[in-house]
ROGU-436472 format. One record per residue (C-alpha): residue in three letters; x, y, z. Coordinates in steps of 0.05 Angstrom, whole numbers, plus 32768, in hexadecimal, padded with zeros to 4 digits. Example, Ala and Ser with C-alpha at 12.3 -4.5 7.8 and 13.67 -1.06 7.14 Angstrom:
<sites>
+-----+------+------+------+
!   r !   px !   py !   pz !
+-----+------+------+------+
! Ala ! 80F6 ! 7FA6 ! 809C !
! Ser ! 8111 ! 7FEB ! 808F !
+-----+------+------+------+
</sites>
This chain:
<sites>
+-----+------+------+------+
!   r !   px !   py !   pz !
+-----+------+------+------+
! Unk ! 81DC ! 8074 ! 8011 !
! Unk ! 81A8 ! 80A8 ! 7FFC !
! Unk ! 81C1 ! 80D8 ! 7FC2 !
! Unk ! 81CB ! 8119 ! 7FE0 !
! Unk ! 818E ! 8147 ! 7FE0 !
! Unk ! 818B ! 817D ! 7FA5 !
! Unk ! 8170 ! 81C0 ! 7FB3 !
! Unk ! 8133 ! 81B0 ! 7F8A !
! Unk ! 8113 ! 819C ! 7F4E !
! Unk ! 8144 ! 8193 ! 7F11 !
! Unk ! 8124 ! 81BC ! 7ED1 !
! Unk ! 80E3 ! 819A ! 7EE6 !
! Unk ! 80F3 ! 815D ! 7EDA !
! Unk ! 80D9 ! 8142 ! 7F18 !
! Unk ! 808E ! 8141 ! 7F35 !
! Unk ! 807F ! 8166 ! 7F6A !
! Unk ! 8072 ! 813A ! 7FAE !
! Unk ! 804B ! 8155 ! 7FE9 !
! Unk ! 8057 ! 810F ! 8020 !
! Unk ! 8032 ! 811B ! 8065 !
! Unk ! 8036 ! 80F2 ! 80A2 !
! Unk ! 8014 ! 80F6 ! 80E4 !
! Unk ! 8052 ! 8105 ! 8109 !
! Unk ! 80A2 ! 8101 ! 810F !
! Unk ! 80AF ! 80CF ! 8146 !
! Unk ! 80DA ! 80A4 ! 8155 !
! Unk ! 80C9 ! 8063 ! 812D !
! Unk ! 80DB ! 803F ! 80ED !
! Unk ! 80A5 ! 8071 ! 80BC !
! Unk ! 80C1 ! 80A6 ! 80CE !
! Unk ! 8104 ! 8094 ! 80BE !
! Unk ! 80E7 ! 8074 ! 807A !
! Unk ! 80C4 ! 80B5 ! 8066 !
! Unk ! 8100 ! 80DE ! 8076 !
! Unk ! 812D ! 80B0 ! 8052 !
! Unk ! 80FE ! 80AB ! 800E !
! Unk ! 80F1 ! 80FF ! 8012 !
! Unk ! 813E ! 8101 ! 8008 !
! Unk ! 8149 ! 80D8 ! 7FDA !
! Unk ! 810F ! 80E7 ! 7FAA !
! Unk ! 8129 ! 812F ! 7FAB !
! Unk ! 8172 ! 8109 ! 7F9B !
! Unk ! 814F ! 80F6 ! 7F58 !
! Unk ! 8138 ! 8140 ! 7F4A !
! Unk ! 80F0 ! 8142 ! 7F5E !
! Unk ! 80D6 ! 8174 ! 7F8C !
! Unk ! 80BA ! 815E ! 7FCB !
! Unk ! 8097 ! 8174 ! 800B !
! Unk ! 809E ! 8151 ! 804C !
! Unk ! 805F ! 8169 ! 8082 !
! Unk ! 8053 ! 8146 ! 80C5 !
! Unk ! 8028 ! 815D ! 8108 !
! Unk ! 8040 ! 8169 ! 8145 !
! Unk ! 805D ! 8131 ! 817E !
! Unk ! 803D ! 8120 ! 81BE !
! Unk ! 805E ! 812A ! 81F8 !
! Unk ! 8070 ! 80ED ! 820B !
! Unk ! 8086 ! 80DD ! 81C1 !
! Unk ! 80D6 ! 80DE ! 81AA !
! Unk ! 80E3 ! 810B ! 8176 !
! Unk ! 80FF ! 80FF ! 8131 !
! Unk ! 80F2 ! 813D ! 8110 !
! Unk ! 813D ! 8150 ! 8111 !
! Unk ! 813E ! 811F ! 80D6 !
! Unk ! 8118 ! 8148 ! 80A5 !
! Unk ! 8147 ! 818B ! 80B0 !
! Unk ! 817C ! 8192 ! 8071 !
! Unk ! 81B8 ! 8187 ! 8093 !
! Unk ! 81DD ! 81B5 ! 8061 !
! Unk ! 81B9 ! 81EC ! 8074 !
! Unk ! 81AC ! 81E8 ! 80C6 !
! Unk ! 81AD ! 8238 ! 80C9 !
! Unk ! 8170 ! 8237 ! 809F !
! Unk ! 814C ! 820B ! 80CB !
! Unk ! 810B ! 8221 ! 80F2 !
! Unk ! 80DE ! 81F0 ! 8119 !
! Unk ! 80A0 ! 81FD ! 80E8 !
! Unk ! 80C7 ! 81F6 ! 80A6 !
! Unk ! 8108 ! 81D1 ! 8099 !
! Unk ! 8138 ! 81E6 ! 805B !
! Unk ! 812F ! 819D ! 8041 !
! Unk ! 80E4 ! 81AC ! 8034 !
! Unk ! 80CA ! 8193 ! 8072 !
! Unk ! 8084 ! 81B3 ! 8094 !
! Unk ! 806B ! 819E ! 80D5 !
! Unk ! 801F ! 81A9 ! 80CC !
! Unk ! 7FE4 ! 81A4 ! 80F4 !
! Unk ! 7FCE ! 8162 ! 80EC !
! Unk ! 7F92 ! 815F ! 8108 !
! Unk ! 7F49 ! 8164 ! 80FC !
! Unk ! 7F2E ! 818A ! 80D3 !
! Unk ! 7F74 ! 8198 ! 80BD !
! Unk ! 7F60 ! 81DE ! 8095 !
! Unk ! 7FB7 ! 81EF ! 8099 !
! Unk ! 7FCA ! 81A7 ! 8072 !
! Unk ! 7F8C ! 81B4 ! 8040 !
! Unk ! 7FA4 ! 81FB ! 8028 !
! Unk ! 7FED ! 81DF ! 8025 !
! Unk ! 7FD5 ! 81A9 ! 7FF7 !
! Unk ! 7FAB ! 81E5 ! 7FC8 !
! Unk ! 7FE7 ! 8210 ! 7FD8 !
! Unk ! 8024 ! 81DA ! 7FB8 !
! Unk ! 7FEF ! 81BB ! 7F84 !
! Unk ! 8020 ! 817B ! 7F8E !
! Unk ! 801F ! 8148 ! 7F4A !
! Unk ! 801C ! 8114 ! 7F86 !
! Unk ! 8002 ! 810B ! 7FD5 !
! Unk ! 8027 ! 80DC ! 7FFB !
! Unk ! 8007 ! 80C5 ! 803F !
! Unk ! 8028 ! 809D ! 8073 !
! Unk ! 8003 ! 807F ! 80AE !
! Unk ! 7FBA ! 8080 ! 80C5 !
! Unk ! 7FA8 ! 80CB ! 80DB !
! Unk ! 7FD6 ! 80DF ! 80A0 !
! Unk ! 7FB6 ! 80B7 ! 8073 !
! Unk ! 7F71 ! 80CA ! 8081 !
! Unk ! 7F79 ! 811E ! 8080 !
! Unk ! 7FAA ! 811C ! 804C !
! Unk ! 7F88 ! 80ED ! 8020 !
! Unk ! 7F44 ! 8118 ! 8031 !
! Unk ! 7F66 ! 815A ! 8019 !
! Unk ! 7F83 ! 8137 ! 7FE3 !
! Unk ! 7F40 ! 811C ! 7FC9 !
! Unk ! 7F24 ! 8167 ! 7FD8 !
! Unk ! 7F5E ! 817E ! 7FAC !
! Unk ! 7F4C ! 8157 ! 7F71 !
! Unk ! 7F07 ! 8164 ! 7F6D !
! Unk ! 7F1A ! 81B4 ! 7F5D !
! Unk ! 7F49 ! 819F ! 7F22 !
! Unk ! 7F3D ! 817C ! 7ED5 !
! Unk ! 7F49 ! 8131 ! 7EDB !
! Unk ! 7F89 ! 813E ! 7EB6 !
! Unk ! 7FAA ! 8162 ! 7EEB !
! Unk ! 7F97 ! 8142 ! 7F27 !
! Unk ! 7FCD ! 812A ! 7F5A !
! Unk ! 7FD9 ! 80E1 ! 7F65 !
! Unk ! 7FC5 ! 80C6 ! 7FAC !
! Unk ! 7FF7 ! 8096 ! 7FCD !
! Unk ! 7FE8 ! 807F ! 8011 !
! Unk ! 8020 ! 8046 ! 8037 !
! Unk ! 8004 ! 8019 ! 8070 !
! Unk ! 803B ! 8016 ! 80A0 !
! Unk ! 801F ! 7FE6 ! 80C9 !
! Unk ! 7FCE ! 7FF5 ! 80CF !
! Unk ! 7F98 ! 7FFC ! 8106 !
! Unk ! 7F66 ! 7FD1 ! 80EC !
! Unk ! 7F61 ! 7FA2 ! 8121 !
! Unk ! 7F8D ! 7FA0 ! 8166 !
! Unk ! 7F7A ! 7FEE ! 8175 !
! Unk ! 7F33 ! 7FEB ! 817F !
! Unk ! 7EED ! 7FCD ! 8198 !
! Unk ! 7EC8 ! 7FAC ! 8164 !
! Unk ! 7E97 ! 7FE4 ! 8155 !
! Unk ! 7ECF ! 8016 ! 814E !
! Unk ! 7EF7 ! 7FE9 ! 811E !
! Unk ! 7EC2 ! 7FE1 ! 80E6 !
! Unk ! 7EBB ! 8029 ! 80EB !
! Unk ! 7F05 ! 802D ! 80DB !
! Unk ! 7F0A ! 7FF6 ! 80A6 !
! Unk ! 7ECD ! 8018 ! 8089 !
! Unk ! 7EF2 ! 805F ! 8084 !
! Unk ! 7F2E ! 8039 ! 8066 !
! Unk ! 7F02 ! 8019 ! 8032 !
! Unk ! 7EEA ! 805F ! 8022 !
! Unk ! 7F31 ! 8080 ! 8022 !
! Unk ! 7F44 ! 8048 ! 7FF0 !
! Unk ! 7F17 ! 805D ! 7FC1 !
! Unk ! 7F3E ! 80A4 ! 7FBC !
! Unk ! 7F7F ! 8087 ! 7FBC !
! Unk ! 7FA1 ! 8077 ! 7F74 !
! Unk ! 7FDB ! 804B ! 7F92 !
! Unk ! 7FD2 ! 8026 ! 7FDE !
! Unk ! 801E ! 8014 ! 7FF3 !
! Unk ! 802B ! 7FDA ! 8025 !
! Unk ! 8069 ! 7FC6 ! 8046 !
! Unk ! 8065 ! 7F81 ! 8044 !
! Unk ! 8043 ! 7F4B ! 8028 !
! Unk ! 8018 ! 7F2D ! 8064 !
! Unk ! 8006 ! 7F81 ! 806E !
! Unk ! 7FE6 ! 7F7C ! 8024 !
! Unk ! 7FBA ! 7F36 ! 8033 !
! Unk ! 7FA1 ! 7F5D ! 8066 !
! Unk ! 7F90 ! 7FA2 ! 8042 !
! Unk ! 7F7A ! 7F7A ! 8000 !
! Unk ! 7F5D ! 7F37 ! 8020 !
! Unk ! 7F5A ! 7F38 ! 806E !
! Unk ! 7F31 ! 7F7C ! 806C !
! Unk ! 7F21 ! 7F84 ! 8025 !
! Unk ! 7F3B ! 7FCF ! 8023 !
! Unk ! 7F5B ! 7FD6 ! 7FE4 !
! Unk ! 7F5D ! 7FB8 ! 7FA6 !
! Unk ! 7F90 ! 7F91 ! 7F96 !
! Unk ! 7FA3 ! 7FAE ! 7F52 !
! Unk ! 7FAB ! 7FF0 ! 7F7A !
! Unk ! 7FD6 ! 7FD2 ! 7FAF !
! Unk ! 8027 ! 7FC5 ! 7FAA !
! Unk ! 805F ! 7FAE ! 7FE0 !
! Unk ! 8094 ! 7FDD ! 7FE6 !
! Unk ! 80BD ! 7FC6 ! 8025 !
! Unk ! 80D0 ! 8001 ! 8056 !
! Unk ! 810B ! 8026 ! 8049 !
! Unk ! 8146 ! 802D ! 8082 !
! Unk ! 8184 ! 8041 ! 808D !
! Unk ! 81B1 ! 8008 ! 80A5 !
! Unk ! 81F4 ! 8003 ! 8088 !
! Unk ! 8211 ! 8018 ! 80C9 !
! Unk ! 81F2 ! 7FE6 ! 80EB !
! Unk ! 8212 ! 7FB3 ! 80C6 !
! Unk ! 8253 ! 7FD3 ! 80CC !
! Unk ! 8254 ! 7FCC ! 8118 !
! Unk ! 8298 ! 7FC5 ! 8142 !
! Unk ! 828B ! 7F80 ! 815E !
! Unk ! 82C4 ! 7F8C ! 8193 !
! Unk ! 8291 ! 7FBA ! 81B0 !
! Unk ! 8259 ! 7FB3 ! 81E2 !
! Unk ! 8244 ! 7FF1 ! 81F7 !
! Unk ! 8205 ! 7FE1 ! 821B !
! Unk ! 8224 ! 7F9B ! 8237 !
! Unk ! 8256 ! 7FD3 ! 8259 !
! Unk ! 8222 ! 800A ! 8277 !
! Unk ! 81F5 ! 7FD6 ! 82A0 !
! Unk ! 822A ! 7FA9 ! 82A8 !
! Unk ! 8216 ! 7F68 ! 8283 !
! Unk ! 824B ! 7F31 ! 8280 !
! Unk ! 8264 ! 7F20 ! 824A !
! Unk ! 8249 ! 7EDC ! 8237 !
! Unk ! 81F9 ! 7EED ! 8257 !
! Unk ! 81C0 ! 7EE7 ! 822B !
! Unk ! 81A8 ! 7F27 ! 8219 !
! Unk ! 8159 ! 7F32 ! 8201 !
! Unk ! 814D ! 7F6E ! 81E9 !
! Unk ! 810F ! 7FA0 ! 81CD !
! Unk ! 810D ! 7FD9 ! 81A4 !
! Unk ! 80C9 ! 8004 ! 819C !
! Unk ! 8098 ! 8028 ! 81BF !
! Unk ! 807C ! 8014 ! 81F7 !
! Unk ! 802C ! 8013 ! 81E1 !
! Unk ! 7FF6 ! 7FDE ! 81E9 !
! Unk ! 7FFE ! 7FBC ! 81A2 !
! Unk ! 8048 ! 7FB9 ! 81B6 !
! Unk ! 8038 ! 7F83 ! 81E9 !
! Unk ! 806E ! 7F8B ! 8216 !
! Unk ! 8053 ! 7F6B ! 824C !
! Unk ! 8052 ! 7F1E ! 822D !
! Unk ! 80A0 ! 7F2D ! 8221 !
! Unk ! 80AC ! 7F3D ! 8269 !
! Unk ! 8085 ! 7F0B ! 8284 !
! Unk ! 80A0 ! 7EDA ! 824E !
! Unk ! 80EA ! 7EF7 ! 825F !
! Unk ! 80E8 ! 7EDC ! 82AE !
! Unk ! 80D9 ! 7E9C ! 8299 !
! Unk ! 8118 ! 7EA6 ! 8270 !
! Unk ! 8134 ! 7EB5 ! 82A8 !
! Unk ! 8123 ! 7E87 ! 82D0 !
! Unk ! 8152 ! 7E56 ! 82AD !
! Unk ! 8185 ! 7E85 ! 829F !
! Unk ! 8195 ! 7EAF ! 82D6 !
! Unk ! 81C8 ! 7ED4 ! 82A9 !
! Unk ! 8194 ! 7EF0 ! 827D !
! Unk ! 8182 ! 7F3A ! 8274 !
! Unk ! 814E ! 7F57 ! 8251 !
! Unk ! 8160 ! 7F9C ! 8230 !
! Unk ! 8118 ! 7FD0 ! 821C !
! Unk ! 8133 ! 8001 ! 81F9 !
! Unk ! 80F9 ! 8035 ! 81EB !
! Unk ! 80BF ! 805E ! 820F !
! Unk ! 8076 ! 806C ! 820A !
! Unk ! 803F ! 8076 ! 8239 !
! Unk ! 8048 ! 8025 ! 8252 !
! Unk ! 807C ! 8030 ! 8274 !
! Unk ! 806C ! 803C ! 82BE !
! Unk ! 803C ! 7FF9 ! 82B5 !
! Unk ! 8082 ! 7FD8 ! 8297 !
! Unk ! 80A0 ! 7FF6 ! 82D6 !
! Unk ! 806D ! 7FD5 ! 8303 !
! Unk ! 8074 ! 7F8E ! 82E1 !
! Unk ! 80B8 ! 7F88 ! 82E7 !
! Unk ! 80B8 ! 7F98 ! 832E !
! Unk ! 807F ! 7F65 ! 833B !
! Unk ! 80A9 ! 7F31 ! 831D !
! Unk ! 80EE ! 7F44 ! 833D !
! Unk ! 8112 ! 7F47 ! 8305 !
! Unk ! 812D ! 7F8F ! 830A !
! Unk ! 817D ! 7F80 ! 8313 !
! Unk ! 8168 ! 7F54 ! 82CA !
! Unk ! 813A ! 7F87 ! 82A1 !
! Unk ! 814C ! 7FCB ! 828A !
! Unk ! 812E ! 8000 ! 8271 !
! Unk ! 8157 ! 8024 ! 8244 !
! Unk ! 812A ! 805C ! 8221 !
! Unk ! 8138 ! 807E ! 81EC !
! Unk ! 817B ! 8087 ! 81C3 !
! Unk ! 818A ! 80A8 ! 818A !
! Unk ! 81BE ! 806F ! 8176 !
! Unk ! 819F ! 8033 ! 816F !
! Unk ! 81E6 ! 800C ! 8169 !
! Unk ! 81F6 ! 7FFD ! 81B0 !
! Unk ! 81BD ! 7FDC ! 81B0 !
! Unk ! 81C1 ! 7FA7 ! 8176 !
! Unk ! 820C ! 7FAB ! 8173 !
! Unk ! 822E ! 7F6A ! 8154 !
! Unk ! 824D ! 7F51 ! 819C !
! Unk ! 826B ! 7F0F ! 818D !
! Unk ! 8250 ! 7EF5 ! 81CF !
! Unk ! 820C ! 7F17 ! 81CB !
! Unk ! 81C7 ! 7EF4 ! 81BC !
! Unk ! 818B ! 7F20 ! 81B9 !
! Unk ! 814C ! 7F26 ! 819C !
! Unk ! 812F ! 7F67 ! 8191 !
! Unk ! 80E7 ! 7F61 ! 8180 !
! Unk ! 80AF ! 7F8D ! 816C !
! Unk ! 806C ! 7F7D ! 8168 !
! Unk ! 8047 ! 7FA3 ! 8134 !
! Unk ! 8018 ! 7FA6 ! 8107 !
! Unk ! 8042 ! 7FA8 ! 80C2 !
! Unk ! 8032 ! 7F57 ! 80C5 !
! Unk ! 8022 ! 7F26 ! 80DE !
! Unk ! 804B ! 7F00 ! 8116 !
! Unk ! 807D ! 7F24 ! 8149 !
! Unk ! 80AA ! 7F4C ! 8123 !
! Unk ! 8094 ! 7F98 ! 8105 !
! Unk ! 80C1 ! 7F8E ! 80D1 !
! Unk ! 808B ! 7F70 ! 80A4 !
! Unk ! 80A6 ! 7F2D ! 80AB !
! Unk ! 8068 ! 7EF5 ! 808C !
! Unk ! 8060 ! 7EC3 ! 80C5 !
! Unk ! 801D ! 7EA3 ! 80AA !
! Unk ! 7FDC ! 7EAC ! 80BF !
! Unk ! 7FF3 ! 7EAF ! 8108 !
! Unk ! 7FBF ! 7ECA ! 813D !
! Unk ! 7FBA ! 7F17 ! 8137 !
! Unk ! 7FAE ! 7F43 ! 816B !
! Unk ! 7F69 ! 7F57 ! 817B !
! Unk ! 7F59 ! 7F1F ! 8152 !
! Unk ! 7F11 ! 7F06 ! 816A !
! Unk ! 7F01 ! 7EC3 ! 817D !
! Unk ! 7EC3 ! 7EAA ! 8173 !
! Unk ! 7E97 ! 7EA7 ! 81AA !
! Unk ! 7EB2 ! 7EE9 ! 81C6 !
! Unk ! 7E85 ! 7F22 ! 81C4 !
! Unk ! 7EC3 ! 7F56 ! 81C6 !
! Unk ! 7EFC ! 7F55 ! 81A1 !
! Unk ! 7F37 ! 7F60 ! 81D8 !
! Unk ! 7F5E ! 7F93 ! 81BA !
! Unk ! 7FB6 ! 7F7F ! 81BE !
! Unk ! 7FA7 ! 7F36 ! 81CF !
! Unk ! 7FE4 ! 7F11 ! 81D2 !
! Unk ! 7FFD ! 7EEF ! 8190 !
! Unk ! 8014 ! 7EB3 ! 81B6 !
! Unk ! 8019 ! 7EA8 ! 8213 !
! Unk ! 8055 ! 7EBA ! 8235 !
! Unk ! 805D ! 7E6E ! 8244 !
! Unk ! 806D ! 7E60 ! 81FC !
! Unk ! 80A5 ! 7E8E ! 81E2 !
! Unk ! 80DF ! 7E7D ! 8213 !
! Unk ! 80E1 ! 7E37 ! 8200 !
! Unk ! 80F7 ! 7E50 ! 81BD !
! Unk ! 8123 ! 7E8B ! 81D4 !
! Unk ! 8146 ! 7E55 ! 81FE !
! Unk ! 814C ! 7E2A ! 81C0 !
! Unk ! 816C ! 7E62 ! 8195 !
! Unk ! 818A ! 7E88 ! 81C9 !
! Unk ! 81AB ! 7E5F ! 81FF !
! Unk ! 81DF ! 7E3A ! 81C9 !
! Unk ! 822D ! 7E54 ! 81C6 !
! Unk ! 8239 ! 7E96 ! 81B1 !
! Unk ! 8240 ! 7E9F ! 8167 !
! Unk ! 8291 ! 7E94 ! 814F !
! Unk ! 82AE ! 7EC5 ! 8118 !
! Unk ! 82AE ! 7E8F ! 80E5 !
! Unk ! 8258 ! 7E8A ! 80F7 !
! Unk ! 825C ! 7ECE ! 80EE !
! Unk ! 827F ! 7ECB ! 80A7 !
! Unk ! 8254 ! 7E92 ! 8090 !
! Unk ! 8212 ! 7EAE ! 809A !
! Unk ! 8201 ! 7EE9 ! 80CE !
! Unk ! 8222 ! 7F1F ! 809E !
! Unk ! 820C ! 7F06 ! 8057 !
! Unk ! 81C7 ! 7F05 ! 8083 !
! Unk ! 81D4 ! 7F4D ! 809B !
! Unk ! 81EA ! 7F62 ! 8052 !
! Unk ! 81AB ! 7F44 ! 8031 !
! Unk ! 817C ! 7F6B ! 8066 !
! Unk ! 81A1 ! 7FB1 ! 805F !
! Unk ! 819A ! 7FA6 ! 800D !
! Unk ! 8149 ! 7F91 ! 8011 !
! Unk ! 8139 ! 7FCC ! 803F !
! Unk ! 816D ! 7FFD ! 8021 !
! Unk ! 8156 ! 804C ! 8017 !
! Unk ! 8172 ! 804C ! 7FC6 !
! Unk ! 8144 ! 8008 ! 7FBD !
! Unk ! 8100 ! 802A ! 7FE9 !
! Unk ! 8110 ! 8069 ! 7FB5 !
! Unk ! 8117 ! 8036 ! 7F78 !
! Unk ! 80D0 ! 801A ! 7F90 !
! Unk ! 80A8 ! 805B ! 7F97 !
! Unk ! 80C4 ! 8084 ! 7F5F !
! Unk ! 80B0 ! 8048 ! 7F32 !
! Unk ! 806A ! 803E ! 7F52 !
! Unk ! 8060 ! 808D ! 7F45 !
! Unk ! 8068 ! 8086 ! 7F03 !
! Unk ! 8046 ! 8044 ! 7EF5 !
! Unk ! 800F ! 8064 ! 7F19 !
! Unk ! 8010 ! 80AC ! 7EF6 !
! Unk ! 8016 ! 807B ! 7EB8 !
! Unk ! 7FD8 ! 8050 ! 7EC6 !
! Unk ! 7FAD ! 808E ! 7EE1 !
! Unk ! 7FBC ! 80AC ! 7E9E !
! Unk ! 7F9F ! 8076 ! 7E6C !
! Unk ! 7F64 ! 8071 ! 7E94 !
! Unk ! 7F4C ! 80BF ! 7E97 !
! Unk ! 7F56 ! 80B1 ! 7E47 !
+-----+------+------+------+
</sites>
């Protein structure tokens, strides 16, 4: 677990950290920024945490960044753990006097609207101080929008601004290492010398210490026991492509009338979700769960359950956001040639392709204990140690000060 968070600075041994990111919802950056504020304060430096406002259809996280030793000192614009929500938007004249106002030793941006104001007022920042006591810029890619988001003319526009906010930044952080081919090689953003992997940072020790006696969700919408369970849990947005994994799901269960497919999330997709499931008449088989603050009913270690829970994202390539590398697999938005437009969230493979393999995977016996034993917990173990918070704090306090390191032999 984190170290418990100090109530600032120790003697000055630490640097002082101003992170900003677009917003607090719910999502696995917020959870990583939260989870790296903490424990860089653990370690004695003194840290900010600022973030912009949600939208309304967006689930918050912002309870995250309030100390919890000190809830009576919390207020929704400032949080006693050093949390500010900001207004993040253009021209963003509130985050640019907080960044003159803390004269941090280091800006931290996180995601793309972040990234570009706070990197802008970083840059700004600089330029009024001697080379010697300029603050390092940090920005982290968690996932990107360089291609998937937009038409064609839009993204050069935005791999041309990241190419330009690259050239301000000291240290570009990715979070896996098909996310830095792209950034480096695919798009040619950053250089490599200036570009690490640091793997997100989460919280999952709980996870792995799930009751397997309980099935929570199998008991609400009354799954048996022994039914193949699909699930999903993210936002339901374009990139997300939810619609292949419904459409892909009724040919699941087609051949296995047992089969349920859990979505466990929300976004502004959901009343076209809504309206595909009823067009395929599979509403006594899908679910829509929303949102939950636990996330353990949901992946809980049934002895009779097999799911999937996919995300498609952008933090590499392939159909997992958890950075996994599955080679140079289509993309979306990717453009064929002979298209004029790039089709923005194409597919990264047809709904008539994925249930042969869930089949194959899925539709076996249900794991024994002694499977369990032999490999799904050393597997669990081995993923809660890789994307641990104490490692994800190891990572960055180590790349600040390589980077403050490098930055100073070369202003000498």
């Amino acid at each position: 677990m984190v170290p418990p968070v100090p109530t600032g600075c120790h003697g000055g041994a630490g640097v002082k950290i101003l992170r900003v990111i677009t917003r607090l919802n719910v999502g696995g950056p917020a959870r990583h920024v939260v989870l790296l504020d903490r424990g860089l304060r653990g370690r004695g430096h003194e840290t900010r945490l600022v973030y912009g406002s949600l939208a309304p259809v967006e689930a918050s996280l912002e309870h995250l960044a309030v100390d919890r030793r000190s809830p009576d000192d919390a207020h929704p614009r400032r949080s006693a753990g050093g949390s500010v929500r900001s207004a993040i938007c253009a021209p963003s004249p509130s985050l640019l006097r907080l960044v003159f106002r803390e004269a941090p030793d280091v800006v931290h941006t996180h995601t793309a609207k972040a990234g570009t104001l706070g990197r802008v007022a970083a840059c700004l920042f600089n330029m009024t101080r001697p080379r010697r006591r300029r603050c390092l810029v940090v920005h982290t890619f968690h996932g990107h929008v360089l291609t998937g988001y937009f038409g064609p003319a839009m993204n050069v526009a935005v791999r041309l601004a990241e190419r330009t906010l690259a050239r301000i930044t000291d240290r570009v952080v990715t979070i896996s290492p098909a996310q830095r081919d792209d950034i480096v090689t695919r798009f040619s953003i950053a250089a490599a010398a200036r570009t690490a992997v640091v793997p997100l940072g989460l919280d999952l020790e709980h996870l792995a210490r799930l009751d397997p006696r309980r099935a929570h969700l199998r008991r609400q919408f009354g799954i048996p026991e022994r039914a193949l369970v699909v699930g999903y849990v993210g936002r339901f947005v374009a990139i997300k492509d939810l619609a292949t994994l419904v459409r892909a799901f009724a040919r699941v269960a087609a051949q296995r009338p047992d089969a349920v497919l859990l979505l466990v999330g929300d976004g502004p997709l959901r009343a076209e979700i809504d309206a595909l499931v009823a067009a395929l008449a599979l509403q006594k088989q899908v679910h829509l769960v929303g949102w939950i603050d636990d996330l353990a009913p949901a992946v809980r270690d049934d002895r009779h359950l097999r799911a999937v829970v996919a995300e498609r994202g952008h933090a590499g390539r392939g159909d997992r956001g958890d950075g996994g590398s599955e080679g140079r697999r289509r993309h979306p938005g990717r453009r064929r040639r002979g298209c004029r437009r790039a089709r923005a969230h194409r597919p990264a493979r047809s709904a008539t392709r994925i249930p042969r393999r869930w089949l194959t995977r899925l539709s076996g016996s249900p794991p024994t204990p002694a499977n369990d034993r032999a490999w799904v917990r050393p597997a669990a173990e081995a993923v809660v140690g890789r994307f641990s918070p104490e490692r994800l704090v190891d990572d960055i306090d180590t790349l600040y000060s390589d980077a403050a390191r490098a930055e100073a032999v070369a202003r000498v």
